[in-house]
C-alpha positions, 0 to 999 in steps of 0.5 A, a space after each residue: 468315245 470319239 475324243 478317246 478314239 481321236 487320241 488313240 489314233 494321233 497316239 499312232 501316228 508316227 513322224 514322218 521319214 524326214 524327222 525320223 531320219 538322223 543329223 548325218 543322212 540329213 546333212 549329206 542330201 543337204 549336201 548333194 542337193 545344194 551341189 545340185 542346185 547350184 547348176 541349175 538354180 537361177 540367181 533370184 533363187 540363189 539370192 533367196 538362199 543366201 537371205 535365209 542364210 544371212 539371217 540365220 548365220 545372225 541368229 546363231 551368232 546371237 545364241 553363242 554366248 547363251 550356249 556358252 552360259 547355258 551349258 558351261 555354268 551349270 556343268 562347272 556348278 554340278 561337277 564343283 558341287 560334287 567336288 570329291 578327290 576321285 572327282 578331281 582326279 577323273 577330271 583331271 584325267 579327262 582334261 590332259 587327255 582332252 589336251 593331249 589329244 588336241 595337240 597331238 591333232 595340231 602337230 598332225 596338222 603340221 605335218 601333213 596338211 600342207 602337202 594336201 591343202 594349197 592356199 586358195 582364194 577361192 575359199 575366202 571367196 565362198 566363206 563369205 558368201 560375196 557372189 550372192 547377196 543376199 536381199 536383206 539381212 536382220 542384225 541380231 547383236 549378241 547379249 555380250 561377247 565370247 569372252 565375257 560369256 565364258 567369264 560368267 559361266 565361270 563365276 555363276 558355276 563357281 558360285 552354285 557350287 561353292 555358295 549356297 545358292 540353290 536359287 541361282 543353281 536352278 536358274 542355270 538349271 533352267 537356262 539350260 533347258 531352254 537353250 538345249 531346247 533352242 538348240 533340238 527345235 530351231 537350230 539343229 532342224 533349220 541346220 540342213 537348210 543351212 548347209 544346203 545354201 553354203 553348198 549351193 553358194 561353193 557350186 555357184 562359185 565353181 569351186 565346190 569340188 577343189 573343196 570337197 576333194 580337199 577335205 575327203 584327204 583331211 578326214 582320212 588323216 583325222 580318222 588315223 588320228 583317233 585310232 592312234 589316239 586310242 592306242 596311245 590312251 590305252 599305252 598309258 592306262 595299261 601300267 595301271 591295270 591289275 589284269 592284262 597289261 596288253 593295250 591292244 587287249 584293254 582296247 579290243 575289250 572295249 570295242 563294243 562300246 566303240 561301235 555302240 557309240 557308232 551306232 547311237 552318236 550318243 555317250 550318254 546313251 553308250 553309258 551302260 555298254 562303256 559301264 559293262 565292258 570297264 569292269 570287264 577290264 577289272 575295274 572296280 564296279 564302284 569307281 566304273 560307276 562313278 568315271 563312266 557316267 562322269 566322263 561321258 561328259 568331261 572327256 572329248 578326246 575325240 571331239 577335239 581332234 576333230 575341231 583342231 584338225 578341221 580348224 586347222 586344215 580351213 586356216 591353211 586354206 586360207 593362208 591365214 597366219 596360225 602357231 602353237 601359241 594361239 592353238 594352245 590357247 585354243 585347245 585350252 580354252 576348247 577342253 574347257 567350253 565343250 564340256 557343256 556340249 548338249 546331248 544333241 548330234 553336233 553339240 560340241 561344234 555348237 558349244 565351240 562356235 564362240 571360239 572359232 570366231 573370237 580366238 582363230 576369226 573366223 568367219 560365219 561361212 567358215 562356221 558353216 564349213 566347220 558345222 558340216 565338217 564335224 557332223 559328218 565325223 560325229 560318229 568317230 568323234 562319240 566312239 573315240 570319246 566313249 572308248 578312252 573313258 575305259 583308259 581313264 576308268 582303269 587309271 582312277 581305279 588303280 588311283 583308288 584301290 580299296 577305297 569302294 565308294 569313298 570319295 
């Protein structure tokens, strides 16, 4: 009786208001407190910050490779698996709109950041953390590069899909859920303390305000963006449609799902509503079942934007040299990689790491500030995503008219 009483009552007992509290709000204390500390912190404090972060900034460099093939393999063996002309088309679909939306975000770019972000050398100063050093540091060497990881990812996909290879379909299975695992125990908790040193670190330099200052102006530009990326997504599917053929009609039908995914920071968990408002749309109930749950995990129109944008607005701040041919190969390579992103807040910025540092060199603070970046505008990221699934819904629907559950 006593043993059952004991497991009844630790049954009851709920985490506490830390581990209950989401990504976001973590974030931004992480965020204020780090600004705070910074004035007043004495530099051994700082210093034992700046270890912490040294430290793990090598942990993470270490797990990329293992996010890449841990996610990307098994998404390109499960989706190759299930190789079928509706499934090619929808991806298809997901893949140019993803594209679409991350050039559209780079022109943007182009065209007004420069107004808003002068080239400071400040920013190079706290990306690198030179001010405090920290004591020590531990090497931890990736397994292999960026690159050959995507390689792999590649080939070990291709092969579960197309050979019969269960074996090998399982391992990938399972190397997902342990990076995932990583990611939701050790990467995401540890993350807040993270950005707390790099904040403290701007402070201690002094120039934490020009920074915030500069990139409040950049994420009201990308919040405008995603709302014109929507109306655009919608300004194509509505040819297609067989009932209203207003765009604004077609978006306002599915803004329950928009603030669903507000809500949850979560397309998988905004399935059913995204579900229900499609076929609202007069998709039909076979081919909603199929591009919805598809697309909650192909179409990152939203997510892109975000990285290109943020990506781009740090590259002028350091007056680093950019064009269009070295973002193309970006945006291409960051559709690809951030459909493996895990159901964890800040998946895809994890999923793309890899890329910021081996296609546009990015440093480890710089990592840092793209981190901080996109969790505070996970959100609009998720409701943009979620959103245009609907637009894709209703082209593959008419695609496939009367074909049902034929595919």
């Amino acid at each position: 009786m006593a043993q059952e009483r004991m497991q009844g009552e630790g049954a009851d007992v709920k985490p506490g208001w830390w581990k209950r509290m989401g990504l976001l709000p973590k974030i931004v204390i992480a965020i204020a407190l780090g600004i705070g500390a910074g004035y007043v912190i004495p530099m051994w404090g700082a210093r034992c910050f700046a270890t912490f972060n040294a430290v793990f900034s090598q942990f993470l460099g270490f797990c990329i490779p293992l996010i890449i093939v841990g996610f990307v393999a098994p998404a390109i063996a499960d989706i190759g698996a299930r190789a079928g002309k509706m499934l090619v088309v929808t991806a298809l679909l997901a893949y140019g709109f993803t594209l679409l939306a991350g050039i559209l975000s780079y022109f943007t770019g182009v065209l007004f950041f420069p107004s808003m972000i002068t080239p400071e050398s400040y920013v190079a100063s706290v990306t690198g953390g030179a001010e405090v050093a920290p004591f020590f540091t531990v090497a931890m060497p990736p397994l292999t590069g960026v690159m050959s990881a995507l390689v792999a990812s590649f080939i070990f996909g291709l092969g579960a899909a197309f050979v019969h290879a269960p074996v090998l379909k399982g391992l990938l299975g399972e190397l997902r859920g342990i990076v995932a695992k990583v990611i939701d125990k050790v990467i995401i908790p540890l993350l807040p303390l993270y950005i707390f040193g790099i904040f403290m670190n701007m402070t201690v330099t002094g120039e934490v305000g020009g920074i915030l200052s500069t990139f409040i102006k950049i994420i009201v530009v990308i919040f405008g963006l995603h709302v014109f990326v929507l109306l655009l997504q919608y300004c194509i599917a509505a040819p297609f449609s067989g009932g209203s053929r207003n765009p604004l009609k077609l978006l306002w039908s599915m803004m329950p799902a928009y603030f669903t995914a507000l809500g949850t920071q979560s397309s998988a968990a905004t399935i059913p509503v995204t579900l229900e408002r499609t076929v609202k749309m007069g998709v039909d109930k076979d081919v909603a079942g199929f591009t919805v749950p598809l697309c909650a995990t192909i179409h990152m129109s939203g997510s892109t934007l975000k990285l290109v944008a943020c990506a781009l607005a740090l590259m002028m701040a350091h007056g680093m040299n950019y064009d269009l041919g070295m973002f193309a190969g970006f945006i291409a390579m960051l559709g690809i990689t951030i459909i493996a992103a895990p159901g964890v807040p800040g998946g895809a910025v994890m999923a793309a790491l890899g890329l910021f540092t081996s296609i546009l060199g990015f440093s480890e603070g710089d990592c840092a500030l793209m981190i901080a970046l996109y969790i505070a505008m996970d959100s609009f990221g998720t409701a943009c995503n979620v959103t245009g699934d609907g637009a894709i819904a209703i082209i593959v629907g008419r695609a496939f008219r009367g074909s049902g559950s034929r595919r």
